[in-house]
C-alpha positions in Angstrom: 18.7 -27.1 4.5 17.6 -30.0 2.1 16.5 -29.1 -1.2 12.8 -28.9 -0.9 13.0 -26.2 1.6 13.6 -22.5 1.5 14.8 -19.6 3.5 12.3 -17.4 4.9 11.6 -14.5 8.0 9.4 -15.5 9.8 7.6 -14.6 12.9 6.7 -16.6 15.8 5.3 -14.2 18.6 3.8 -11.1 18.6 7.0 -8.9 19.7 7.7 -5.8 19.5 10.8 -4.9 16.7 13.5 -4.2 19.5 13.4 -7.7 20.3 15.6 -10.4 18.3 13.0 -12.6 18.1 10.6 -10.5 16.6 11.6 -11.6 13.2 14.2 -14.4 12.8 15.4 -16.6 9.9 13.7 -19.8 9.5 13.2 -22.5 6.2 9.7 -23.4 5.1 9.0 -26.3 2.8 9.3 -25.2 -1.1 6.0 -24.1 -1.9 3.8 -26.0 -4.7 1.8 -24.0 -7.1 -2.3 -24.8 -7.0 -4.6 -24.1 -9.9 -4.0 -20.0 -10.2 -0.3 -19.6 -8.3 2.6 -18.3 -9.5 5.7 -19.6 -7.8 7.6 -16.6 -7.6 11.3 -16.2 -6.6 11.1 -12.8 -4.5 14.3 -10.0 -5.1 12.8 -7.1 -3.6 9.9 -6.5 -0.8 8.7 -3.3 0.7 7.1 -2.7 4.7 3.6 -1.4 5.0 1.8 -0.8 8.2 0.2 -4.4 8.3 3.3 -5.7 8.5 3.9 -3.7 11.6 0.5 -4.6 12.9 0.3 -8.2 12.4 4.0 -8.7 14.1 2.7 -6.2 17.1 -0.4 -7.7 17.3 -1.2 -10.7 15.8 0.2 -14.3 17.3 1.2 -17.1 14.8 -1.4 -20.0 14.9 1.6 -21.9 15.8 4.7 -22.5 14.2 5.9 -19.7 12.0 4.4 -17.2 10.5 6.0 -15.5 7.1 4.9 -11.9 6.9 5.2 -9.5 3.9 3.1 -7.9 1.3 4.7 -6.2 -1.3 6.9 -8.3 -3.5 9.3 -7.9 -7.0 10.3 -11.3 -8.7 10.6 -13.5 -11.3 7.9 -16.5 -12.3 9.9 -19.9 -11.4 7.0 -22.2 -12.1 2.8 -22.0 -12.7 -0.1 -23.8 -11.9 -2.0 -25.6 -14.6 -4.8 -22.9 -15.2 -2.4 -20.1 -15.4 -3.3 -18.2 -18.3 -1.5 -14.2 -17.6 1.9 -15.5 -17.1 4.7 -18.2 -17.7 8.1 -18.6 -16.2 10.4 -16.3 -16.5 7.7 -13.6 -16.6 8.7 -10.7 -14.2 5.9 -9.8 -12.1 5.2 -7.2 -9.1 1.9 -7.8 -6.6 0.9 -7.0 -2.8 -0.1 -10.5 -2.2 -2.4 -11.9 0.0 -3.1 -11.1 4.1 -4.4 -15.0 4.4 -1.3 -16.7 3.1 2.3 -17.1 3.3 3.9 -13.7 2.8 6.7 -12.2 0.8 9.2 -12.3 3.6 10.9 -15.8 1.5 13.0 -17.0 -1.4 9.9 -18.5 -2.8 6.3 -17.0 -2.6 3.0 -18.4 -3.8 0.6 -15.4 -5.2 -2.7 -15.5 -7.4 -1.9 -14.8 -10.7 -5.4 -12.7 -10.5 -3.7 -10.2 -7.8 -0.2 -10.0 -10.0 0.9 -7.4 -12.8 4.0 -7.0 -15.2 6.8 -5.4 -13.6 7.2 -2.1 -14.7 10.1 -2.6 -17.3 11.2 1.3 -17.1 12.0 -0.2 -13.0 14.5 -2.3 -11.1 12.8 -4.8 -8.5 13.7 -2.6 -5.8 11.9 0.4 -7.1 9.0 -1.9 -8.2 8.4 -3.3 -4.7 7.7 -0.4 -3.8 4.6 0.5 -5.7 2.1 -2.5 -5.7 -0.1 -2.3 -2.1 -0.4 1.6 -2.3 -1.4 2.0 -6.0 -3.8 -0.5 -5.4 -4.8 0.8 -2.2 -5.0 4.8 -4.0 -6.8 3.3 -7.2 -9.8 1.5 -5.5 -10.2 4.7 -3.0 -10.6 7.1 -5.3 -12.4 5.5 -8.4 -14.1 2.8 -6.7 -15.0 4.0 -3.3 -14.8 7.9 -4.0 -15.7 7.4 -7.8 -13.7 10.0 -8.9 -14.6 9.9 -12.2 -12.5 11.3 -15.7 -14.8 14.3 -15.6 -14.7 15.3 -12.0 -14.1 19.0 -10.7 -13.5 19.6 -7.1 -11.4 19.3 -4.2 -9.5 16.2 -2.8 -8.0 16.1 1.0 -4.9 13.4 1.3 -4.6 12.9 4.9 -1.2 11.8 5.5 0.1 12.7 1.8 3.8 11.5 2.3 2.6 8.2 3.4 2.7 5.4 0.9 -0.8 5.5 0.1 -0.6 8.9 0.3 2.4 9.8 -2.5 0.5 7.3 -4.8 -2.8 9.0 -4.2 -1.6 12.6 -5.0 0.0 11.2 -8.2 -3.0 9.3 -9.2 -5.4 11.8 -8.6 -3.0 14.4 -10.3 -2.6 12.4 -13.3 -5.7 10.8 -13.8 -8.1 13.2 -12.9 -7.0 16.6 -13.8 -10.0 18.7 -13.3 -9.6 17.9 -9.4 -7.1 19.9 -6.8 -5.4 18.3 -4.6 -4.8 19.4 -0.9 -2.2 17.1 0.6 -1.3 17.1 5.0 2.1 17.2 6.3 3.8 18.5 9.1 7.6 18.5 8.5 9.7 20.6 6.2 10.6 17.4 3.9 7.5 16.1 3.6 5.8 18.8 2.8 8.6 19.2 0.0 7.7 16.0 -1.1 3.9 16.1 -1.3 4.5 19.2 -3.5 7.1 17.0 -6.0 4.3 14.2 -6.2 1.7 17.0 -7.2 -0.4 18.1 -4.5 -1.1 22.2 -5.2 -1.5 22.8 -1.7 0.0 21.7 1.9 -2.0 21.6 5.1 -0.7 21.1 8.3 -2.5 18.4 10.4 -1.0 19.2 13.4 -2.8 22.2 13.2 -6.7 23.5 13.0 -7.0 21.4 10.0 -10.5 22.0 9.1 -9.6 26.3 9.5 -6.7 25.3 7.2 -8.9 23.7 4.1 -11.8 26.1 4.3 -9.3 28.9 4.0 -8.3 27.5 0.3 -11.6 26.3 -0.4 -14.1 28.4 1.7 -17.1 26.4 0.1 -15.6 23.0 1.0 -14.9 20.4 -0.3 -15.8 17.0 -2.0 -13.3 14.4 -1.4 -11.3 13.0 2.0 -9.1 10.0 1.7 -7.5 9.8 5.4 -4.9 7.4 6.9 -6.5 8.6 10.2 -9.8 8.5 11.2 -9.6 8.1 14.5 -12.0 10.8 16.3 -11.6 13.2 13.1 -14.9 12.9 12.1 -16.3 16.1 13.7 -13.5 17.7 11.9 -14.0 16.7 8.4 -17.6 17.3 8.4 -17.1 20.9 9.1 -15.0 20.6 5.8 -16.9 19.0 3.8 -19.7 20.0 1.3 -23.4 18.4 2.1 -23.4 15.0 0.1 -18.9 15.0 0.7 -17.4 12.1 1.0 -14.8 10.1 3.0 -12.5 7.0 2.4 -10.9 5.8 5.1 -8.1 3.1 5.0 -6.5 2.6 8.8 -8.5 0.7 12.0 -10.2 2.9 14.2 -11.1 1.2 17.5 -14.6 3.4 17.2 -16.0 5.4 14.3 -19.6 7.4 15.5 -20.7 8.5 11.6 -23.9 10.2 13.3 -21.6 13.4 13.0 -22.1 13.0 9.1 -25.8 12.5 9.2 -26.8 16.5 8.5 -25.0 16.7 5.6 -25.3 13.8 4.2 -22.1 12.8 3.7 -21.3 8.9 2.9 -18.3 6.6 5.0 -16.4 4.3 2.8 -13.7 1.8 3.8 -11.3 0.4 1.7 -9.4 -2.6 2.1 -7.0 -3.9 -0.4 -7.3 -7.7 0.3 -10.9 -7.8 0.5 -10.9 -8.7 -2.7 -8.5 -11.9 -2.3 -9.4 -12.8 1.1 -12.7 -13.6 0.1 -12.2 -14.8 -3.5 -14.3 -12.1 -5.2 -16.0 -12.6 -8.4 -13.7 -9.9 -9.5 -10.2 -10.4 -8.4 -8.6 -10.5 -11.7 -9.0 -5.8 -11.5 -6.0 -6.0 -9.0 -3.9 -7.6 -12.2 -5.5 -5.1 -14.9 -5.1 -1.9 -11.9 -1.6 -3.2 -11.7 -0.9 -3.4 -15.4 -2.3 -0.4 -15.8 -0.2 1.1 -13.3 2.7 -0.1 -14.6 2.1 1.2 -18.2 1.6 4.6 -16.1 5.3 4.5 -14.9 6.6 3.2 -18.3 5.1 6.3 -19.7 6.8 8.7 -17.4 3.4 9.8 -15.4 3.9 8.3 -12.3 6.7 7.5 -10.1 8.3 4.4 -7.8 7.9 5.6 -4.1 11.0 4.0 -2.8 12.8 6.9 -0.7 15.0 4.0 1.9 16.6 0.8 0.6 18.2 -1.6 3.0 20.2 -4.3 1.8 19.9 -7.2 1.6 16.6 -8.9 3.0 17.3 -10.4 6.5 15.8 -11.0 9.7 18.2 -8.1 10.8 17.2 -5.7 7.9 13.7 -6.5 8.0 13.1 -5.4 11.9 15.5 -2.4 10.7 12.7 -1.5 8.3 9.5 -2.6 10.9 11.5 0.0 13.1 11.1 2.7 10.5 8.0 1.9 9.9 6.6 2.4 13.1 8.7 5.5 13.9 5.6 7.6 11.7 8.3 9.4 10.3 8.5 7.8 7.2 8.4 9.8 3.4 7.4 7.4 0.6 8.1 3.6 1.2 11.1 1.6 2.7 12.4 -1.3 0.5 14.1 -4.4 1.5 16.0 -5.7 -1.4 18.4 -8.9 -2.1 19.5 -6.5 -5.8 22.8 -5.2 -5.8 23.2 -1.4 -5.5 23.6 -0.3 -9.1 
């Protein structure tokens, strides 16, 4: 390796995790910061869904492709408008899906999309938090606008889910006029939903709609699901007229005519919409983020890292993909180059 090059995972065919080649190690030239980047040198990265989707689903445009979302560094070097950070600075983000990922010893991020660490957290705990609390934040103040003074119900489909665990908590602490009903089907996660906040626990294996209208026969006024997919039907016979639904995964087919009698409004929400297509108003991911993190500092929210594998390689990266897409998993899996403390 010379010295303007890097280690990195990287992916060069869509495989599935059980093969080697799946992810392998690789070097990629040392990245160069443009106008807005932050060179960051990564210690800690956590596995979302994407991840598993893109190296499923997705082939490389040739050559090798560095997956990775979630990251926990430090600043090595900035780009000459930088103005929210400096080396040194120790940073947390979910970067972006249209670049080089966090799956490296160096990474390139917007300084726009980046907030302060969360000083009351190691790296590893950090990495944890940054693509679900942005994820949670926009769907339920700016898709659901869930607003300070809101009374009424919230559904958290798939509650001990990343998104999930930072939704409850959000909601909980943020907007405490609202109740929060929280799916789960296992003994542990059920436990866990509870921990995070949620007042009640449904069972989505089950009737889910007979479940909800039991605890709130009127219905009522919030979903935020992790699975759409040919639920509609049931969620309107939940919902109040005017309810509405935030969905965040990738139905093949959604048929919203089932909504129309009540009146119910469809949102999506997708956490790099805002970077992939350089909105006006990228720098809220920093402020959500620093605000997020001034939320854990205070002792109101938590990290969401429940599995830690050590330390990040090819081999403990498909290790984590492999958790991943088992469905099983409670909270967030981090992979992590800090030592165990």
């Amino acid at each position: 390796m010379t010295t303007n090059e890097v280690r990195a995972i990287g992916q060069t065919a869509a495989l599935p995790v059980t093969s080697a080649r799946s992810l392998v190690p690789t070097t990629i030239p040392e990245p160069v910061p443009g106008a807005h980047d932050l060179l960051v040198a990564v210690h800690a990265v956590s596995v979302n869904p994407v991840d598993v989707k893109l190296r499923g689903n997705a082939e490389p445009d040739g050559g090798v492709r560095v997956l990775g979302f979630d990251a926990s560094g430090t600043v090595r070097a900035v780009g000459e408008a930088v103005t929210l950070f400096a080396p040194g600075d120790e940073v947390y983000y979910a970067g972006a899906i249209d670049r080089p990922g966090s799956n490296a010893e160096l990474q390139l991020v917007d300084e726009r999309i980046v907030g302060r660490r969360p000083t009351t957290l190691t790296h590893t705990q950090a990495a944890s938090l940054p693509l679900t609390a942005i994820t949670a934040w926009e769907s339920l103040f700016d898709k659901l606008r869930i607003d300070s003074d809101a009374t009424g119900t919230l559904l958290v489909v798939g509650g001990a889910g990343g998104v999930g665990s930072m939704a409850i908590q959000l909601a909980r602490t943020l907007r405490p006029g609202v109740r929060v009903i929280a799916t789960a089907s296992r003994e542990e996660s059920a436990a866990w939903v509870r921990e995070l906040g949620a007042e009640t626990v449904v069972d989505h294996h089950g009737d889910l709609a007979a479940q909800v209208l039991d605890i709130a026969p009127d219905g009522i006024e919030w979903i935020l699901t992790t699975n759409s997919s040919g639920q509609l039907p049931v969620y309107e016979r939940m919902l109040r007229p005017f309810g509405q639904i935030v969905a965040i995964d990738d139905p093949e087919h959604v048929d919203v005519v089932a909504l129309k009698s009540k009146a119910i409004s469809w949102h999506w929400e997708f956490m790099f919409a805002r970077s992939l297509h350089q909105a006006n108003d990228m720098h809220r991911q920093h402020e959500l983020l620093d605000t997020v993190a001034d939320l854990v500092d205070a002792g109101r929210i938590r990290h969401t890292a429940t599995t830690v594998l050590r330390p990040i390689s090819a081999e403990t990266l498909r290790e984590a993909h492999a958790l991943v897409e088992s469905g099983r998993v409670i909270g967030k899996v981090v992979v992590t180059d800090e030592p165990a403390s």
